[in-house]
C-alpha positions in Angstrom: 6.9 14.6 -4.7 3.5 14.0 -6.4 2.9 14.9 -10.4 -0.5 15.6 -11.7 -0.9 16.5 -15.6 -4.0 16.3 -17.8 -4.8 12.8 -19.1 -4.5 13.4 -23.0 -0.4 14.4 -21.9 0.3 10.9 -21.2 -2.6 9.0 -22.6 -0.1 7.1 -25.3 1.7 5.6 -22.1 -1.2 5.0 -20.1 -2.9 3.3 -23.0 0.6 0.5 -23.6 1.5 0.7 -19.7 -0.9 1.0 -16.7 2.2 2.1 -14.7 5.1 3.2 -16.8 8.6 3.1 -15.2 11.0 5.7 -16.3 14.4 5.9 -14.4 17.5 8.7 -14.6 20.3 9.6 -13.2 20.6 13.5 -14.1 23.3 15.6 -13.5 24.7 17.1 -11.3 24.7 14.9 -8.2 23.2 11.3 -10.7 21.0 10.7 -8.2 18.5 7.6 -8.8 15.5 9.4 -9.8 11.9 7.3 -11.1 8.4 7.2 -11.6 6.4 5.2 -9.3 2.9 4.6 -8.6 1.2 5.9 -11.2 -2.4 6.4 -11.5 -4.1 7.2 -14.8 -7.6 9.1 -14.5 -7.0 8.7 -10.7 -6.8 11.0 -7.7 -4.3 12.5 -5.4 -4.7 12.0 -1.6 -3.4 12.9 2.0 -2.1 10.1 4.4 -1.4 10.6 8.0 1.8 9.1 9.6 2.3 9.3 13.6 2.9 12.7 15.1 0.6 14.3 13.0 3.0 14.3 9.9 1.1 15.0 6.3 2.3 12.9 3.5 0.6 13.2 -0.4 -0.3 9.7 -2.5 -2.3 8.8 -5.0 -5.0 6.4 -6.2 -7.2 5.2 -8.3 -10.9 3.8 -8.5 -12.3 1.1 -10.5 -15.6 3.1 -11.5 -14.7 6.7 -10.6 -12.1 8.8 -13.0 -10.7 12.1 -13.2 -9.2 14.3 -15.8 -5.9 14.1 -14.3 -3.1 11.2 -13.9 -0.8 11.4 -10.9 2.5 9.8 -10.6 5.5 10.2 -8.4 8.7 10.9 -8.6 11.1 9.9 -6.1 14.3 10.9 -5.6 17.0 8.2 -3.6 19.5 9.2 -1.4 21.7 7.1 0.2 23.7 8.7 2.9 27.2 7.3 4.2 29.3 7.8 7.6 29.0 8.8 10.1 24.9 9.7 9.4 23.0 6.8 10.4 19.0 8.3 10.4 17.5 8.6 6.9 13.9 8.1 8.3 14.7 10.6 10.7 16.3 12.9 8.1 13.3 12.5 5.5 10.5 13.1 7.9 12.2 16.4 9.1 11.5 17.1 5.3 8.2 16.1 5.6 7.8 18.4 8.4 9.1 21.8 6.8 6.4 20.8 3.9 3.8 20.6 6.5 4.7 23.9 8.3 4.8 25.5 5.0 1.0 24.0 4.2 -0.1 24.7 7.9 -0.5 21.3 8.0 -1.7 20.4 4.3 -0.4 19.4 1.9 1.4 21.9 -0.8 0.8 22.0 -4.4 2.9 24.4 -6.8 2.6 24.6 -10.6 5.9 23.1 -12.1 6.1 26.8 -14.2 6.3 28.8 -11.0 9.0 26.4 -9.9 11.4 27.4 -13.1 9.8 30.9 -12.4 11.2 31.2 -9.2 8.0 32.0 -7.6 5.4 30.1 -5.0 2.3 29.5 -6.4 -0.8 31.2 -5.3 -4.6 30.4 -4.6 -5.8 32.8 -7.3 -3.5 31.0 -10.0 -3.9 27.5 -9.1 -7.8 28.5 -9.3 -7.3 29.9 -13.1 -5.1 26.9 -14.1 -5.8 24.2 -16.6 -4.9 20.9 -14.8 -7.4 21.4 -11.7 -6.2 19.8 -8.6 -8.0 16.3 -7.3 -6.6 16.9 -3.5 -9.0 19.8 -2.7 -7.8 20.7 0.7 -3.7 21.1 -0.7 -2.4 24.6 0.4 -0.9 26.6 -2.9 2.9 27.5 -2.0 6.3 27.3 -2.4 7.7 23.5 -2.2 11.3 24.4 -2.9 11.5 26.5 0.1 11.8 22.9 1.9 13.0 20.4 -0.2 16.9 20.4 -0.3 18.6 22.1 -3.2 19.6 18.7 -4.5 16.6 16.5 -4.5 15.0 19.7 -6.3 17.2 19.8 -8.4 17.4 16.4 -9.7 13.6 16.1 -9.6 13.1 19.4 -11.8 16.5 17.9 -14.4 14.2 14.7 -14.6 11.2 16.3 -15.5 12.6 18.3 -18.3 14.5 14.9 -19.5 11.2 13.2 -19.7 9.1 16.3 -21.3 11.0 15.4 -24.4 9.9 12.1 -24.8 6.5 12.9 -23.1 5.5 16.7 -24.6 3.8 18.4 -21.6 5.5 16.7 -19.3 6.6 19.2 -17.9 4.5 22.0 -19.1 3.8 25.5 -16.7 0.3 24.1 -15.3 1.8 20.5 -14.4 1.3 20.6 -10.6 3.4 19.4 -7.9 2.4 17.7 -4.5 4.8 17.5 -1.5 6.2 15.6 0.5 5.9 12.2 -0.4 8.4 10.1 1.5 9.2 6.0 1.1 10.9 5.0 4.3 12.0 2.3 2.8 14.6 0.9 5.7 12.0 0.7 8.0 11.4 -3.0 7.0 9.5 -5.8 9.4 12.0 -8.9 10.8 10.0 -11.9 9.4 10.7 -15.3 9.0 10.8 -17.9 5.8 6.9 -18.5 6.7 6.5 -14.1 6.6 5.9 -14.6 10.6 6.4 -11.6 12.0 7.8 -11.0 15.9 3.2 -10.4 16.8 1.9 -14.2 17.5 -0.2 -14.7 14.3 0.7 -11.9 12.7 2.1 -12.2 8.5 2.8 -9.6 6.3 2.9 -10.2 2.6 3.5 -7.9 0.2 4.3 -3.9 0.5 3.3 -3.8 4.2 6.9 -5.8 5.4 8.8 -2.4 3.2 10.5 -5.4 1.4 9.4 -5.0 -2.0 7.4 -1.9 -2.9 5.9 -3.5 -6.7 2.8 -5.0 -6.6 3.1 -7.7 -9.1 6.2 -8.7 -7.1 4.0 -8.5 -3.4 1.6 -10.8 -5.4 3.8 -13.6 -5.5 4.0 -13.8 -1.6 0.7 -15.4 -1.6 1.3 -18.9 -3.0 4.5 -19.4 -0.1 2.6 -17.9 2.5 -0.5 -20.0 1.2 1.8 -23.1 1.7 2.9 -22.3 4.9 -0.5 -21.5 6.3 -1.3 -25.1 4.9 1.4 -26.6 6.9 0.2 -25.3 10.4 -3.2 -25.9 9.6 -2.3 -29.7 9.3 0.1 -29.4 12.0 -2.4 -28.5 14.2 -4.8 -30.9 13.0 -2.2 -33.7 14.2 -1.8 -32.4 17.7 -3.2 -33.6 20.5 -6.4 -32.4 20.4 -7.4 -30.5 23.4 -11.4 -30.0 25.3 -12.4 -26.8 23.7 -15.4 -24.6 25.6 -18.0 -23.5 23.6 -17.4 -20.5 23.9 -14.1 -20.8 21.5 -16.8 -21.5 18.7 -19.0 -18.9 18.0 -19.4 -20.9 14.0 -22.1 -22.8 16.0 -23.9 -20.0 16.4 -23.8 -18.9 12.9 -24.7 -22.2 11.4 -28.1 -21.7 13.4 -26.9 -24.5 15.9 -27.6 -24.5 19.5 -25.3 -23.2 21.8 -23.1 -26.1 23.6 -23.3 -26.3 27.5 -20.6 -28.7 27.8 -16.7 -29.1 26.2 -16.0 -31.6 23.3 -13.5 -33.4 21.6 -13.6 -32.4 17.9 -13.7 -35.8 16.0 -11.1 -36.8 12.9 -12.2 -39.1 10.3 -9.5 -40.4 7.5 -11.4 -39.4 4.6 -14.1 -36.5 5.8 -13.4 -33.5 7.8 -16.0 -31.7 9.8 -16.1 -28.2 10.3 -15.8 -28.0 14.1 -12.8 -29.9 13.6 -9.7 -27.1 11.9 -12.3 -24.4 14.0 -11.3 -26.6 17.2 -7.7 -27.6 15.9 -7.5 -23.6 15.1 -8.1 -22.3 18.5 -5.9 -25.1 20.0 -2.9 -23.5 18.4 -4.4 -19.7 18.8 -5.1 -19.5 14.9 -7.9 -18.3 13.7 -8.8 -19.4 10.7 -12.3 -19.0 8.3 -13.9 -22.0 6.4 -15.5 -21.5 3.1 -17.3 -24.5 1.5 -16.3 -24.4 -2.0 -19.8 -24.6 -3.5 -20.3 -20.7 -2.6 -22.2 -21.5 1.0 -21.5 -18.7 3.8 -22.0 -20.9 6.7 -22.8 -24.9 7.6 -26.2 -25.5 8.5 -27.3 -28.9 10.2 -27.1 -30.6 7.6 -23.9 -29.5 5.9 -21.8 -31.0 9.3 -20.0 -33.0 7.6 -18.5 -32.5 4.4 -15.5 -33.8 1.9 -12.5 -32.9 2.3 -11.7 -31.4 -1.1 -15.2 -29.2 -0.5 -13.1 -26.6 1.8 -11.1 -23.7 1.0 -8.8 -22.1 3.8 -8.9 -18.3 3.6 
């Protein structure tokens, strides 16, 4: 699920950490339980799966900030034999949330929880930490979650409110579901090339590493690789291409081509048409930035050094 809490709660962590990561393992069942995703002055949000299926996150803008941070706090479970479908299992979840919510999201105080009570309209309205997903449904989230992911979320909180006082005070809110399917993972190979011709996924989107300062380091291998076809292609056997397969002619201002070419090769300049050419040939497309800030090559700019390119 999704916590939101007043800023000034957890301002001393958001101040030494952007994202703090606080782990337990409370009893009774020592489930993994964490913090993830945390957004200081940010907002909660809905996202949309297949099938209709409501799921809460949270974000936050560079310019834009709200009195509230929102964080989650997931709950692991991994399941043994002979049950084989924890996607399935977790979006059936999901589901009860939804039908609770009539399709919305639900929000509950965190008192009302330890209350034993759902949360209504009239109270969430009256409450101190006002809720930055407008359209989320006031209810009861523990009538859907299982007894022990409840459970271990609401030990967790109350371990963490004494490090953090407020934590897990009456008016901190609570958003549901949020769901990681996190063995739902892309096949790639060493290069991140996925099973789509020309399709890479770095990052979160393969499901292989959810941290973004780890998804950050995919860029300088895939970078590489990317290098590697581009100079593979370059040494192919170059191909007629129609003119139609270069539509950078008509952005340079240059006028349209009636006939095929060969793309020309030069052992110390490279001209533009050339990786466009050598790009199609191997059904890569692939953008050419002049490093000296230029959008596109006018007449003049045909050809260029080498070293004045950047591949995006």
């Amino acid at each position: 699920m999704r916590v939101e809490l007043r800023n000034e709660v957890i301002e001393d962590v958001n101040e030494v950490l952007y994202e703090g990561k606080l782990i337990g393992y409370p009893n009774p069942f020592r489930n993994k339980v964490r913090t993830f995703c945390q957004n200081p002055g940010g907002f909660v949000a809905q996202e949309n799966y297949d099938g209709g299926l409501a799921v809460v996150n949270g974000h936050s803008f560079k310019e834009r900030k709200s009195d509230n941070t929102n964080l989650a706090i997931l709950c692991s479970h991994n399941f043994r034999e002979p049950f084989d479908q924890p996607i399935a299992y977790a979006q059936n979840v999901a589901r009860l949330c939804n039908m609770l919510g009539d399709g919305h999201i639900l929000v509950q105080r965190f008192g009302d929880i330890l209350n034993g009570k759902r949360t209504w309209q009239k109270e969430l309205d009256r409450s101190n930490v006002r809720p930055t997903l407008p359209d989320a449904v006031a209810g009861d989230i523990t009538s859907a979650l299982p007894y022990r992911t409840m459970t271990s979320i609401v030990a967790f909180m109350l371990a963490v409110d004494k490090a953090i006082p407020g934590f897990a005070s009456g008016e901190t809110l609570l958003y549901a579901p949020e769901v990681k399917f996190y063995s739902n993972r892309v096949q790639m190979d060493e290069e991140f090339t996925t099973s789509v011709a020309n399709l890479h996924c770095l990052g979160d989107s393969e499901r292989m590493d959810a941290r973004p300062h780890d998804g950050l380091g995919h860029g300088l291998p895939h970078g590489r690789a990317s290098r590697r076809r581009a100079i593979g292609a370059l040494a192919a056997p170059l191909q007629p291409i129609p003119r139609a397969r270069h539509p950078w002619r008509l952005a340079a201002g240059l006028p349209p081509m009636r006939t095929t070419f060969f793309p020309r090769r030069s052992a110390h300049r490279i001209y533009a048409r050339h990786i466009d050419a050598a790009a199609c040939n191997d059904g890569v497309s692939l953008r050419l930035t002049p490093a000296n800030g230029a959008d596109v090559l006018t007449p003049a700019q045909k050809t260029v050094d080498a070293a004045n390119f950047a591949i995006m």
